[in-house]
LOZA-487306 format. One line per 5 residues: number of its first residue (from 0); their letters; for each residue x, y, z of N, C-alpha, C. Coordinates in steps of 0.1 Angstrom, whole numbers, padded with zeros to 4 digits. Layout:
<rs>
NUM = a = X,Y,Z,X,Y,Z,X,Y,Z | ...
</rs>
This chain:
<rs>
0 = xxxxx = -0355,-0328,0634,-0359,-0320,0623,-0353,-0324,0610 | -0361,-0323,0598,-0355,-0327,0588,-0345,-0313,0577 | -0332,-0323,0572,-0323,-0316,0568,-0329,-0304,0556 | -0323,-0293,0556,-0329,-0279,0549,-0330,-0286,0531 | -0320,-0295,0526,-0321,-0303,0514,-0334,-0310,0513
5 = xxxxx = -0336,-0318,0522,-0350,-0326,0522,-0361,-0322,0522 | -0360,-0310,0529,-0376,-0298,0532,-0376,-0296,0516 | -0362,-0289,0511,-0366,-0283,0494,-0369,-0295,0485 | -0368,-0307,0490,-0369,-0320,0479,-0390,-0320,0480 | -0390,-0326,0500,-0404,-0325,0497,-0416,-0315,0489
10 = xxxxx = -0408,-0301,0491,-0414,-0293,0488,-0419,-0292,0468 | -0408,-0295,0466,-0403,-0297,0452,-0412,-0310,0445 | -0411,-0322,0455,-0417,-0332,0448,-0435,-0331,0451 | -0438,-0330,0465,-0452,-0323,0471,-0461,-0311,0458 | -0451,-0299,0454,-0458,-0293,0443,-0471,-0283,0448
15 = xxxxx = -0481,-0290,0440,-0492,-0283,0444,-0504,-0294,0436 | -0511,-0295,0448,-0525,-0309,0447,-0514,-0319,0443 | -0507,-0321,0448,-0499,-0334,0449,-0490,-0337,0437 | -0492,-0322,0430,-0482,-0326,0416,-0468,-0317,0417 | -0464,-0323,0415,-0445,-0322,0417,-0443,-0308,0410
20 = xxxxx = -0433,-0298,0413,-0433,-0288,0406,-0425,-0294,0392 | -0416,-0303,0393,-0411,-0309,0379,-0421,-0308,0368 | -0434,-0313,0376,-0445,-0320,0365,-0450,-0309,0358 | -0447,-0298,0368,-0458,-0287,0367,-0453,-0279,0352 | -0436,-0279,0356,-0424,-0272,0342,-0427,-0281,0329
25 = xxxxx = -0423,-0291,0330,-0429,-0299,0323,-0440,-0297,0313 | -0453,-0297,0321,-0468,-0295,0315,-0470,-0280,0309 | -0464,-0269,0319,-0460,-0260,0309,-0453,-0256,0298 | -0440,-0262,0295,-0431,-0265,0282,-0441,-0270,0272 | -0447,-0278,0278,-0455,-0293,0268,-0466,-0278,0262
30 = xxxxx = -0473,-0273,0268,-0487,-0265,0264,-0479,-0252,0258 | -0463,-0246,0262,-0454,-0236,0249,-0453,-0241,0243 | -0452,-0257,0239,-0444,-0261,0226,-0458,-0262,0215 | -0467,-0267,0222,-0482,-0271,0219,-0486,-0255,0210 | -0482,-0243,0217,-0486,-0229,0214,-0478,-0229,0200
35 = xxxxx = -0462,-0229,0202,-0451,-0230,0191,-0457,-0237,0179 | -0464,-0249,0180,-0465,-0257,0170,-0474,-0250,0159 | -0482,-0241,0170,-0499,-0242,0165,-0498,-0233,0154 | -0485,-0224,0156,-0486,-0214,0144,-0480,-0219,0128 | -0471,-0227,0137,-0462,-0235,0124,-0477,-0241,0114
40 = xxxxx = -0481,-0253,0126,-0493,-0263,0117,-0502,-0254,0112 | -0509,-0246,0115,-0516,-0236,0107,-0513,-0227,0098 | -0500,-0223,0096,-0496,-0220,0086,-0493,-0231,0075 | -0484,-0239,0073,-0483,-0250,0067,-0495,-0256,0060 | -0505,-0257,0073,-0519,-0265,0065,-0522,-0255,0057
45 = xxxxx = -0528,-0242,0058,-0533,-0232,0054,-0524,-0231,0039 | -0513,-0233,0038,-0504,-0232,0026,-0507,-0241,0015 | -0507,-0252,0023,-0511,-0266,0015,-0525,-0261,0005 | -0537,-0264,0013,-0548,-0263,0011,-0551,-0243,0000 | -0543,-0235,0003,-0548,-0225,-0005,-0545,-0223,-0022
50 = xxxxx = -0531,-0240,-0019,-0524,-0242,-0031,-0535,-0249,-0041 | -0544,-0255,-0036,-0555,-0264,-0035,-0568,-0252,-0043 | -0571,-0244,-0033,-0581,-0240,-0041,-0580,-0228,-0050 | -0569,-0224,-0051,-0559,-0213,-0061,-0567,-0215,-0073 | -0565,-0226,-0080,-0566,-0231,-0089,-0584,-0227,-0095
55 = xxxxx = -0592,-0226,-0087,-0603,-0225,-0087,-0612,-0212,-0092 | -0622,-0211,-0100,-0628,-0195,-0100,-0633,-0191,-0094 | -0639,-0195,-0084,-0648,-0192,-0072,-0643,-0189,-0062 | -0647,-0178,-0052,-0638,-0171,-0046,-0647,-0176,-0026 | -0659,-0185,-0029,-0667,-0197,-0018,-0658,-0197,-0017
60 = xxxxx = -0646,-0210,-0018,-0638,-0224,-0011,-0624,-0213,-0002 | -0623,-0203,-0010,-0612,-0191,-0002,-0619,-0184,0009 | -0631,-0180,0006,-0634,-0177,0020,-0637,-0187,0033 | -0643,-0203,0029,-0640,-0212,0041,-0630,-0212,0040 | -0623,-0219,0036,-0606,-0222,0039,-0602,-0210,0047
65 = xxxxx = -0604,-0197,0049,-0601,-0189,0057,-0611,-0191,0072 | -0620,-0193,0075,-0626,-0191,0083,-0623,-0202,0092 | -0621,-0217,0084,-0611,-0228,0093,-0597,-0227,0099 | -0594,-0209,0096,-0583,-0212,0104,-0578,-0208,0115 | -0593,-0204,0124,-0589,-0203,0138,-0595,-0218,0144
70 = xxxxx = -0603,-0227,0138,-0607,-0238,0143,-0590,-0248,0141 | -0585,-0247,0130,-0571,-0254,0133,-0564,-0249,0138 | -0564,-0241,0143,-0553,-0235,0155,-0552,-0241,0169 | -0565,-0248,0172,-0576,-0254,0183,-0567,-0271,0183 | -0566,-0274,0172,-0559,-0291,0173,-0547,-0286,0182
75 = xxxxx = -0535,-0283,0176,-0526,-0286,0185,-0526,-0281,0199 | -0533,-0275,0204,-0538,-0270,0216,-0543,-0281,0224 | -0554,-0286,0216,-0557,-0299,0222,-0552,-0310,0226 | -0540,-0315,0212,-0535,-0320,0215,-0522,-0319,0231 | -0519,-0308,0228,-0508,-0308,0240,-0515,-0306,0254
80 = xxxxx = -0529,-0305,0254,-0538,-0310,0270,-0540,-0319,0266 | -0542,-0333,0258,-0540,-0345,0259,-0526,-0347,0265 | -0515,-0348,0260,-0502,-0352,0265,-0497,-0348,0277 | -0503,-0334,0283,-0504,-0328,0299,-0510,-0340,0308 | -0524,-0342,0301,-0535,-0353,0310,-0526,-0367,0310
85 = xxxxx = -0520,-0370,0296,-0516,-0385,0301,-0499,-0384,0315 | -0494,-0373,0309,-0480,-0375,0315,-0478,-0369,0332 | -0495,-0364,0332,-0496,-0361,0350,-0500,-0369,0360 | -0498,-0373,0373,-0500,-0383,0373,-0512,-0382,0385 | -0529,-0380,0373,-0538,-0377,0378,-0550,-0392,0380
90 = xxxxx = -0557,-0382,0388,-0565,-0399,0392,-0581,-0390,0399 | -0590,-0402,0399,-0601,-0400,0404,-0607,-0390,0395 | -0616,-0372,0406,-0622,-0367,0402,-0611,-0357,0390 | -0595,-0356,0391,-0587,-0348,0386,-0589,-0358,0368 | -0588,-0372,0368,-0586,-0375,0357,-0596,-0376,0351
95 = xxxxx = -0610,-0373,0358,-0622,-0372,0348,-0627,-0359,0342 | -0622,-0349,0349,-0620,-0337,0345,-0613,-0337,0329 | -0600,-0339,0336,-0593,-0334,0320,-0595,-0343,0311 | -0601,-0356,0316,-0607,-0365,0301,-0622,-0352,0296 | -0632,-0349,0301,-0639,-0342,0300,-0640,-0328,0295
100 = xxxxx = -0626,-0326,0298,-0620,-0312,0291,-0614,-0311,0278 | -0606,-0327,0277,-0606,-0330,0260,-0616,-0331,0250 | -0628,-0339,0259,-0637,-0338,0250,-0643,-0327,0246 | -0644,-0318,0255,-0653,-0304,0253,-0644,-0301,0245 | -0632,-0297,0241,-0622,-0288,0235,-0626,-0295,0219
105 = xxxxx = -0627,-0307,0218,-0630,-0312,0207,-0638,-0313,0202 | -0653,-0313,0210,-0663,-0304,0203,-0662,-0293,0201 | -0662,-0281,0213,-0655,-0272,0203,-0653,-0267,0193 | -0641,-0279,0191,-0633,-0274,0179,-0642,-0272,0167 | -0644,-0288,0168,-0658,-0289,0155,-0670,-0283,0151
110 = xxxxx = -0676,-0277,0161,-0688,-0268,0163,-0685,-0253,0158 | -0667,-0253,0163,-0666,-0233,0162,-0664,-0238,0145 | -0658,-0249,0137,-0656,-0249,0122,-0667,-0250,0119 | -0679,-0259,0118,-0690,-0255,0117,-0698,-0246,0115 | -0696,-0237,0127,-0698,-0222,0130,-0698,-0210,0117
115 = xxxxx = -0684,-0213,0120,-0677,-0205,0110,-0676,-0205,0093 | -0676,-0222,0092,-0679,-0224,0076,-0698,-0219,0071 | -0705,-0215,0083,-0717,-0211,0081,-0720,-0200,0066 | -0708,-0193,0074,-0712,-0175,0061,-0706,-0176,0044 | -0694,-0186,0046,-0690,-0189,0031,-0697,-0195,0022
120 = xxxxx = -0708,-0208,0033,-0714,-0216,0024,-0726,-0208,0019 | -0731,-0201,0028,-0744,-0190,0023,-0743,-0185,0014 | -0729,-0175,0013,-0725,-0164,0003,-0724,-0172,-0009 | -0724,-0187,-0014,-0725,-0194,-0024,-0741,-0192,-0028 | -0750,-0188,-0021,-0765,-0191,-0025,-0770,-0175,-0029
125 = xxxxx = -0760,-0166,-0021,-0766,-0149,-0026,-0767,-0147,-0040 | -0766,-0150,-0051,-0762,-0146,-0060,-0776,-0158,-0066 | -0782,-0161,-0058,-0795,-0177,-0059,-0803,-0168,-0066 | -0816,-0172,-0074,-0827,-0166,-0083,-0836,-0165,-0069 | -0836,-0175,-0060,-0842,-0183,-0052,-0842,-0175,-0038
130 = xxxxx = -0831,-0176,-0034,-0831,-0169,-0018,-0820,-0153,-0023 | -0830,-0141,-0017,-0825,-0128,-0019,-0811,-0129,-0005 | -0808,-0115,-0006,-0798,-0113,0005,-0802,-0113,0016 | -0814,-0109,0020,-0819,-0108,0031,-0826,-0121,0038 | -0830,-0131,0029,-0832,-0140,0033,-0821,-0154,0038
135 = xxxxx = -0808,-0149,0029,-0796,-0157,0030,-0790,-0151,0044 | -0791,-0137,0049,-0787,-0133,0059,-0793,-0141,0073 | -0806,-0139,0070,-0814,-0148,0081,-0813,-0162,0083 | -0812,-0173,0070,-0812,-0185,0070,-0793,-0185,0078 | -0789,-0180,0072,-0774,-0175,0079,-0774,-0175,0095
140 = xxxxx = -0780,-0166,0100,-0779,-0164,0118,-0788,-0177,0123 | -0793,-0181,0116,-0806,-0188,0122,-0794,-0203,0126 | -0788,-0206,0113,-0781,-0219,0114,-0767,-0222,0124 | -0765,-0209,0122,-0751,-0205,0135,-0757,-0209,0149 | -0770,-0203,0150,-0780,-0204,0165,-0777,-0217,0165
145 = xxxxx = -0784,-0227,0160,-0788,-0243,0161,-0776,-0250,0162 | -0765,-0241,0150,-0751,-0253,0153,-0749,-0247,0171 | -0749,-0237,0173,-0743,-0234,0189,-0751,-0240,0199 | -0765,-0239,0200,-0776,-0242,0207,-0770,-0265,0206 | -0764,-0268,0196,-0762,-0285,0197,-0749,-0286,0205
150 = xxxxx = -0738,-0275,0199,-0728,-0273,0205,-0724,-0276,0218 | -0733,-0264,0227,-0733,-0262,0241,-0738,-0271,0248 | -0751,-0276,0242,-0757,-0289,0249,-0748,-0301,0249 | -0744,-0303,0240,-0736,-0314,0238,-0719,-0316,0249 | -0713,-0303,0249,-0707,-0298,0259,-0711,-0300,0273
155 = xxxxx = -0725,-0295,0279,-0732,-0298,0290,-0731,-0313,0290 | -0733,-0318,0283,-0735,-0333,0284,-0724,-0342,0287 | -0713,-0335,0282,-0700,-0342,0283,-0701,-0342,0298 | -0697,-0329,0306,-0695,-0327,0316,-0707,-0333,0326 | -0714,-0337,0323,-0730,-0346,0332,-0736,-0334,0334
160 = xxxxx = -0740,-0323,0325,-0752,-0316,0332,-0760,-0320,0323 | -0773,-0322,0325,-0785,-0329,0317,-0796,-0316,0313 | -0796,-0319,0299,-0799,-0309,0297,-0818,-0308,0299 | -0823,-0322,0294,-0839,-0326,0299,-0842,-0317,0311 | -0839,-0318,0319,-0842,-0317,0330,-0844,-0299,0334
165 = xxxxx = -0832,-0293,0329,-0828,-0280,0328,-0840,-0274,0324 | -0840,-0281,0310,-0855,-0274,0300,-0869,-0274,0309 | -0865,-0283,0312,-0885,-0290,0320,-0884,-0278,0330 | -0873,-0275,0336,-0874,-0265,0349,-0879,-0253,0347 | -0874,-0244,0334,-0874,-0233,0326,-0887,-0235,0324
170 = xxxxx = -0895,-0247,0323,-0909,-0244,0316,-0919,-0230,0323 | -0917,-0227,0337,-0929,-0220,0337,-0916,-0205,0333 | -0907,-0208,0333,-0897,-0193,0333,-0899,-0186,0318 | -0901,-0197,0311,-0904,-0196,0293,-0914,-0188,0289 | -0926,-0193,0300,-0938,-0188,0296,-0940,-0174,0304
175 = xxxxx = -0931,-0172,0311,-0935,-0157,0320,-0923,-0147,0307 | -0913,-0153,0301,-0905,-0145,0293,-0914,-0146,0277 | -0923,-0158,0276,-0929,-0154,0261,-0941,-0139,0264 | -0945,-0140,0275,-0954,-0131,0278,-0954,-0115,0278 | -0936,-0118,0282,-0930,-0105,0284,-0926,-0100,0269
180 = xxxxx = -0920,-0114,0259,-0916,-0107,0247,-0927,-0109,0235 | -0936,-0104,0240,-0947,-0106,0227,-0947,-0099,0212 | -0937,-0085,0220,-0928,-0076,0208,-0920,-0078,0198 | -0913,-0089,0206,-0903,-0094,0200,-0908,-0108,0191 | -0918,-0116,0195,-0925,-0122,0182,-0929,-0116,0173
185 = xxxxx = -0936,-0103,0176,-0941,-0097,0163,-0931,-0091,0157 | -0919,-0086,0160,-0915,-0080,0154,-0908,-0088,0143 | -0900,-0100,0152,-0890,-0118,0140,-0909,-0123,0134 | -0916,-0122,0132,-0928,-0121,0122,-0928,-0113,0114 | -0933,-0103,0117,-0930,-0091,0111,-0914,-0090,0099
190 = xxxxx = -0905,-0093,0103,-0894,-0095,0099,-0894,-0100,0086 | -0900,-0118,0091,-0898,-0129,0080,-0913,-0121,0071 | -0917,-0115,0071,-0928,-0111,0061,-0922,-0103,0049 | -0917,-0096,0057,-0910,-0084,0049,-0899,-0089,0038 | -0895,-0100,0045,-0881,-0108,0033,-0892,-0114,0025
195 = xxxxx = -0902,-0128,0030,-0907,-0132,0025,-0915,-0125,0009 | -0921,-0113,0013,-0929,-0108,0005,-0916,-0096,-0003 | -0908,-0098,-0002,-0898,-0094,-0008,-0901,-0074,-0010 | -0903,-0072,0001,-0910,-0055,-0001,-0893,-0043,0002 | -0884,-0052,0005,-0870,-0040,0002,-0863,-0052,0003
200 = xxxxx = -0851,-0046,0002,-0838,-0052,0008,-0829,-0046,0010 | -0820,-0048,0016,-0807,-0042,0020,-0797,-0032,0006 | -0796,-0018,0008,-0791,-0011,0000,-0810,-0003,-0009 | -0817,-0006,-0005,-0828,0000,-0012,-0831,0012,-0005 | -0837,0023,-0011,-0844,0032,-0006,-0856,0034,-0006
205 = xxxxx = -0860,0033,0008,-0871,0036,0012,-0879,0045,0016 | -0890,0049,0017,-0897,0060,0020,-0913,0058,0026 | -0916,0059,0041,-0927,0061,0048,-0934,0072,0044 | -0944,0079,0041,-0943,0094,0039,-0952,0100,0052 | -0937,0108,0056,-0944,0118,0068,-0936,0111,0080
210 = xxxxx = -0932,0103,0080,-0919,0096,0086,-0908,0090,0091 | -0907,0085,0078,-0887,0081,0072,-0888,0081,0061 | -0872,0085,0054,-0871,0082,0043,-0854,0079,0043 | -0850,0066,0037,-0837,0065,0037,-0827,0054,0036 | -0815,0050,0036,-0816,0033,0026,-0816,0024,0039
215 = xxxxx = -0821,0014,0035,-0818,0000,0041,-0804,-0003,0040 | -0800,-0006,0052,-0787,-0016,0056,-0788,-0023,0061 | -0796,-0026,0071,-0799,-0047,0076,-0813,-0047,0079 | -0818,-0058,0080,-0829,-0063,0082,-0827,-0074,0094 | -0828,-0072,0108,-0824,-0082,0115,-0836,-0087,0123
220 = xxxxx = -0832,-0094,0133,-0844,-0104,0138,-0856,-0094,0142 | -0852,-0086,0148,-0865,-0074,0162,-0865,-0061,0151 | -0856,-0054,0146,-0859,-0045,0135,-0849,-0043,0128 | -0852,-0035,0118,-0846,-0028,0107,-0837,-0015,0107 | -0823,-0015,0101,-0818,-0005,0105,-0815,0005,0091
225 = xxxxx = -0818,0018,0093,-0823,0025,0078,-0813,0035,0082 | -0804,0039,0072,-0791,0054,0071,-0801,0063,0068 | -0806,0074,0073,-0812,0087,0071,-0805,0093,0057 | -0808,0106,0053,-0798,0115,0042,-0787,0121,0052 | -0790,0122,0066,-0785,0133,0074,-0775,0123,0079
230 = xxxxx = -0778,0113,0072,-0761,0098,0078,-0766,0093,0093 | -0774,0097,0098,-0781,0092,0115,-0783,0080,0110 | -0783,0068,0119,-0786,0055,0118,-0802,0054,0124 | -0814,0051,0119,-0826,0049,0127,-0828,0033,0124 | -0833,0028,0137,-0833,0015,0141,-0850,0014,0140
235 = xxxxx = -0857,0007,0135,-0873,0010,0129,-0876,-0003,0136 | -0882,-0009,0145,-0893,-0019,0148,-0900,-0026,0134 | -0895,-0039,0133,-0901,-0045,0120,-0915,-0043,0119 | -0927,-0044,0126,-0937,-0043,0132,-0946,-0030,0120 | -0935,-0019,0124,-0937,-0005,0121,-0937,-0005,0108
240 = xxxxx = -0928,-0015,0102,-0925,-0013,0087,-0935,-0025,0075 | -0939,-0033,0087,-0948,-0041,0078,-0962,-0041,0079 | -0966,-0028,0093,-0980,-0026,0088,-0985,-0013,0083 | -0976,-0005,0076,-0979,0003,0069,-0972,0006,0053 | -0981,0015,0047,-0972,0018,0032,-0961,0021,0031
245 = xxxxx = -0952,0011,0026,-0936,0019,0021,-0931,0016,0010 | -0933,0029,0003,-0924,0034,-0013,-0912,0030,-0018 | -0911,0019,-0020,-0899,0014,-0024,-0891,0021,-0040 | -0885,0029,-0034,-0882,0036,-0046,-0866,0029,-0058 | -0864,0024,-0050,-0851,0011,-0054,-0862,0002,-0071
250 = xxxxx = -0872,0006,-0067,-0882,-0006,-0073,-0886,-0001,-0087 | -0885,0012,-0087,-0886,0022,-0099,-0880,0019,-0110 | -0887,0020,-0124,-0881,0016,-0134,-0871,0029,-0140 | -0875,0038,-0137,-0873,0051,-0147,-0874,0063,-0132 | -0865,0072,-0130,-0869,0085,-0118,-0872,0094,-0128
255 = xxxxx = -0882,0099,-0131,-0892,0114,-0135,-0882,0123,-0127 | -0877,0136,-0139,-0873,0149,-0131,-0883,0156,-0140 | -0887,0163,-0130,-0892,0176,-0140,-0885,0191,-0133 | -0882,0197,-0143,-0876,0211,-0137,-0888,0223,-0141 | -0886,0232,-0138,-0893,0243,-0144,-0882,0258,-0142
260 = xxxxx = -0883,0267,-0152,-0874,0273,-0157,-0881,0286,-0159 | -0874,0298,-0155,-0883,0312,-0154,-0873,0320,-0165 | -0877,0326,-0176,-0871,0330,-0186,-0879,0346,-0187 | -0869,0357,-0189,-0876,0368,-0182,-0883,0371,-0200 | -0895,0378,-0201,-0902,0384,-0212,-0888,0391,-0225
265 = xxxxx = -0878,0397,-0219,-0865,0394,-0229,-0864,0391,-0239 | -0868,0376,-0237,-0862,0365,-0245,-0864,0367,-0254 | -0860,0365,-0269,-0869,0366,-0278,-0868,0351,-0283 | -0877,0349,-0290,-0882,0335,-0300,-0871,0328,-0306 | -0860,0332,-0309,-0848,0328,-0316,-0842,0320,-0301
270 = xxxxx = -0833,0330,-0291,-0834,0327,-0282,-0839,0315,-0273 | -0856,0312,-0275,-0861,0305,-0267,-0859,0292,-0272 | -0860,0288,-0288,-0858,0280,-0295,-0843,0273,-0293 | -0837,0278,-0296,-0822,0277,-0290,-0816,0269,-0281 | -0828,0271,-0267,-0823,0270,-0253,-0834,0257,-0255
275 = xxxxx = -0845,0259,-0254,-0850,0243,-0260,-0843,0229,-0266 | -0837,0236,-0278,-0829,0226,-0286,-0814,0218,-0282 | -0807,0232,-0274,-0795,0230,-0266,-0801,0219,-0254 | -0811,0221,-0244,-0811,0214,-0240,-0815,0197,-0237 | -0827,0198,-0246,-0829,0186,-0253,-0818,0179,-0259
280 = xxxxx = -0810,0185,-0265,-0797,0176,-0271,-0787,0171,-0262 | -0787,0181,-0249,-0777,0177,-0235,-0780,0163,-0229 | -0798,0164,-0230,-0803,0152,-0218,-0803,0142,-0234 | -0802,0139,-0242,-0800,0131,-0256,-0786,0124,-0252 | -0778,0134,-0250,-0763,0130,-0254,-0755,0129,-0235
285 = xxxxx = -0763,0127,-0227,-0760,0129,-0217,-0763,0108,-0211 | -0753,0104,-0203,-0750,0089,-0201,-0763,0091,-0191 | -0761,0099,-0179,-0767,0100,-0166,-0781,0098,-0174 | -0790,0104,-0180,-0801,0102,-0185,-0804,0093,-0198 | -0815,0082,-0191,-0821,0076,-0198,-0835,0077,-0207
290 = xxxxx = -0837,0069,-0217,-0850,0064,-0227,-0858,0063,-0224 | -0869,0068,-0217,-0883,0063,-0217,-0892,0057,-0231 | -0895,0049,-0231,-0902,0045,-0243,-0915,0048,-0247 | -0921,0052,-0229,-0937,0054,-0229,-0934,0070,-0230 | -0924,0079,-0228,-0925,0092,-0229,-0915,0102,-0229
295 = xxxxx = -0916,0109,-0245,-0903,0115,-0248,-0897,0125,-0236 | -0884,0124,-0235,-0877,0135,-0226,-0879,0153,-0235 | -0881,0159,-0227,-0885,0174,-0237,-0883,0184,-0224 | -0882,0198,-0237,-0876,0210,-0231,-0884,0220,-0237 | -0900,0226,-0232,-0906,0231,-0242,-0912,0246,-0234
300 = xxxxx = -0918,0256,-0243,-0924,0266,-0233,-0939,0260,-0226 | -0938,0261,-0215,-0953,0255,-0209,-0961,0268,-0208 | -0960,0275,-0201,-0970,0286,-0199,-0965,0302,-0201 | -0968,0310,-0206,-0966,0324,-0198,-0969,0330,-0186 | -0964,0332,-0179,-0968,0334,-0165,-0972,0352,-0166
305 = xxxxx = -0971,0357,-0152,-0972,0370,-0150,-0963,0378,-0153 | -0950,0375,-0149,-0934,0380,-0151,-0925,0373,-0157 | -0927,0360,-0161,-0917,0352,-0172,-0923,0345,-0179 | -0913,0338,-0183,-0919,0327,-0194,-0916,0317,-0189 | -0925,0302,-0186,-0921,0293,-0181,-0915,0281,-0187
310 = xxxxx = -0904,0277,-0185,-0899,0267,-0192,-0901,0252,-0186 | -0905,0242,-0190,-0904,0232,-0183,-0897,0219,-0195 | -0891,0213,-0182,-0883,0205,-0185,-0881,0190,-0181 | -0882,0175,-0189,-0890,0167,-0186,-0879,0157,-0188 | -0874,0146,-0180,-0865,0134,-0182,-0861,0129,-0176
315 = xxxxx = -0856,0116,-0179,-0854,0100,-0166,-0838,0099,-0169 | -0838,0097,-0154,-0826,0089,-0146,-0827,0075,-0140 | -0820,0067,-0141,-0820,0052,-0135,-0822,0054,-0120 | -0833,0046,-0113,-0835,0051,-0095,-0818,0053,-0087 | -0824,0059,-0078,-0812,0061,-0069,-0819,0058,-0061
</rs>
């Protein structure tokens, strides 16, 4: 039988899948120091580079430069599973793995910066004559899809799953799911019409009459999501909103108030003149109320009624 020293040696050198527990201490130190570093180099680079676009008026190059910096946190990570893969002493199906796991990590890397530089580069075009917000939103999700949809395939590929093949399989599974979401084409139709034809956008208030009224906060692929007055969130089927009339009241040049005013028989003529003049000079001298050009703001007697005297009262506010 072999000596109790020897058993702890083989056991020690044996490991686990044939790798030494040494190797094992080792590869884990290597992937803490790898972790250690990652905060250093990301801070550092991040320092460098914000010294860089400081200088700048545009507040674009600050928001990428932030969004790159969970993608460089991803290098030295990487790197220290390179130096794991070279310093272990792997072979066959083990060393084509973690060559194949470097590559994925390294696409990855590049795909999630990609990814992510997506929403900074957009928010440079919101402010476009050209593309509204709602249209920058969609060209937005749409490009994140395609970078991830190249991403993942490209990933599959590292690893030998093909992706041809995959698709060709899916063919009749596509057509029993396009069947099923026929809703869902109309609705991302429906959708792109609504931007296209520019009939709201996000922060506008809208109004169905007889049932919704209330502002736009997104416009997404399948529907539209509208804040009630009562603060309820209603989620509206695009569908719903582009084949019928909606009042875009965002769209308004001028909001019409008319009040009407009950003034008891009392009053006398001095009096009524008075209250005319006072208020006409409030909605004059008042910020909240605006100039119509096509039609004076006024405070006059309109009718005599049965039991008062009717006052009516006429002037614009900027839409809400």
């Amino acid at each position: 039988m072999e000596g109790l020293l020897e058993i702890i040696s083989n056991v020690w050198n044996q490991g686990l899948l044939g790798i030494g527990v040494t190797e094992i201490i080792v590869s884990a130190l290597i992937f803490i120091g790898g972790a250690i570093v990652r905060a250093f180099f990301v801070g550092s680079t991040m320092a460098r580079l914000e010294k860089l676009t400081s200088d700048t008026e545009s507040e674009v190059d600050d928001v990428l430069l932030e969004s790159l910096r969970k993608p460089l946190g991803y290098i030295p990570l990487t790197i220290s599973i390179y130096i794991i893969a070279v310093y272990l002493p792997l072979s066959g199906i083990a060393e084509l793995f973690a060559t194949n796991l470097i590559k994925a990590m390294i696409a990855f890397t590049i795909f999630t910066a990609l990814a992510n530089s997506v929403t900074p580069i957009f928010q440079a075009f919101t402010s476009s004559t050209v593309l509204t917000e709602s249209m920058t939103k969609w060209l937005e999700r749409a490009a994140k899809v395609i970078i991830w949809v190249v991403g993942i395939g490209i990933i599959f590929d590292i690893f030998g799953v093909q992706i041809g093949p995959l698709v060709a399989g899916l063919g009749l599974f596509s057509v029993a799911v396009a069947l099923g979401a026929q809703d869902f084409f109309k609705n991302l139709i429906s959708g792109l019409l609504i931007i296209g034809e520019n009939r709201f956008q996000p922060g506008d208030r809208i109004e169905v009459p007889g049932h919704l009224h209330g502002i736009v906060e997104d416009i997404g692929f399948r529907s539209t999501l509208i804040r009630m007055f009562d603060t309820a969130p209603m989620l509206v089927p695009n569908k719903d909103l582009s084949d019928v009339s909606v009042i875009n009241h965002s769209n308004m040049i001028y909001r019409r108030i008319s009040w009407s005013v009950n003034l008891t028989y009392s009053t006398t003529q001095e009096q009524l003149l008075s209250i005319c003049e006072e208020i006409t000079a409030y909605i004059a001298s008042n910020e909240q109320f605006i100039e119509n050009p096509n039609q004076e703001s006024f405070a006059r007697t309109e009718e005599l009624g049965s039991s008062s005297i009717d006052l009516r009262i006429l002037c614009y506010s900027n839409p809400v």
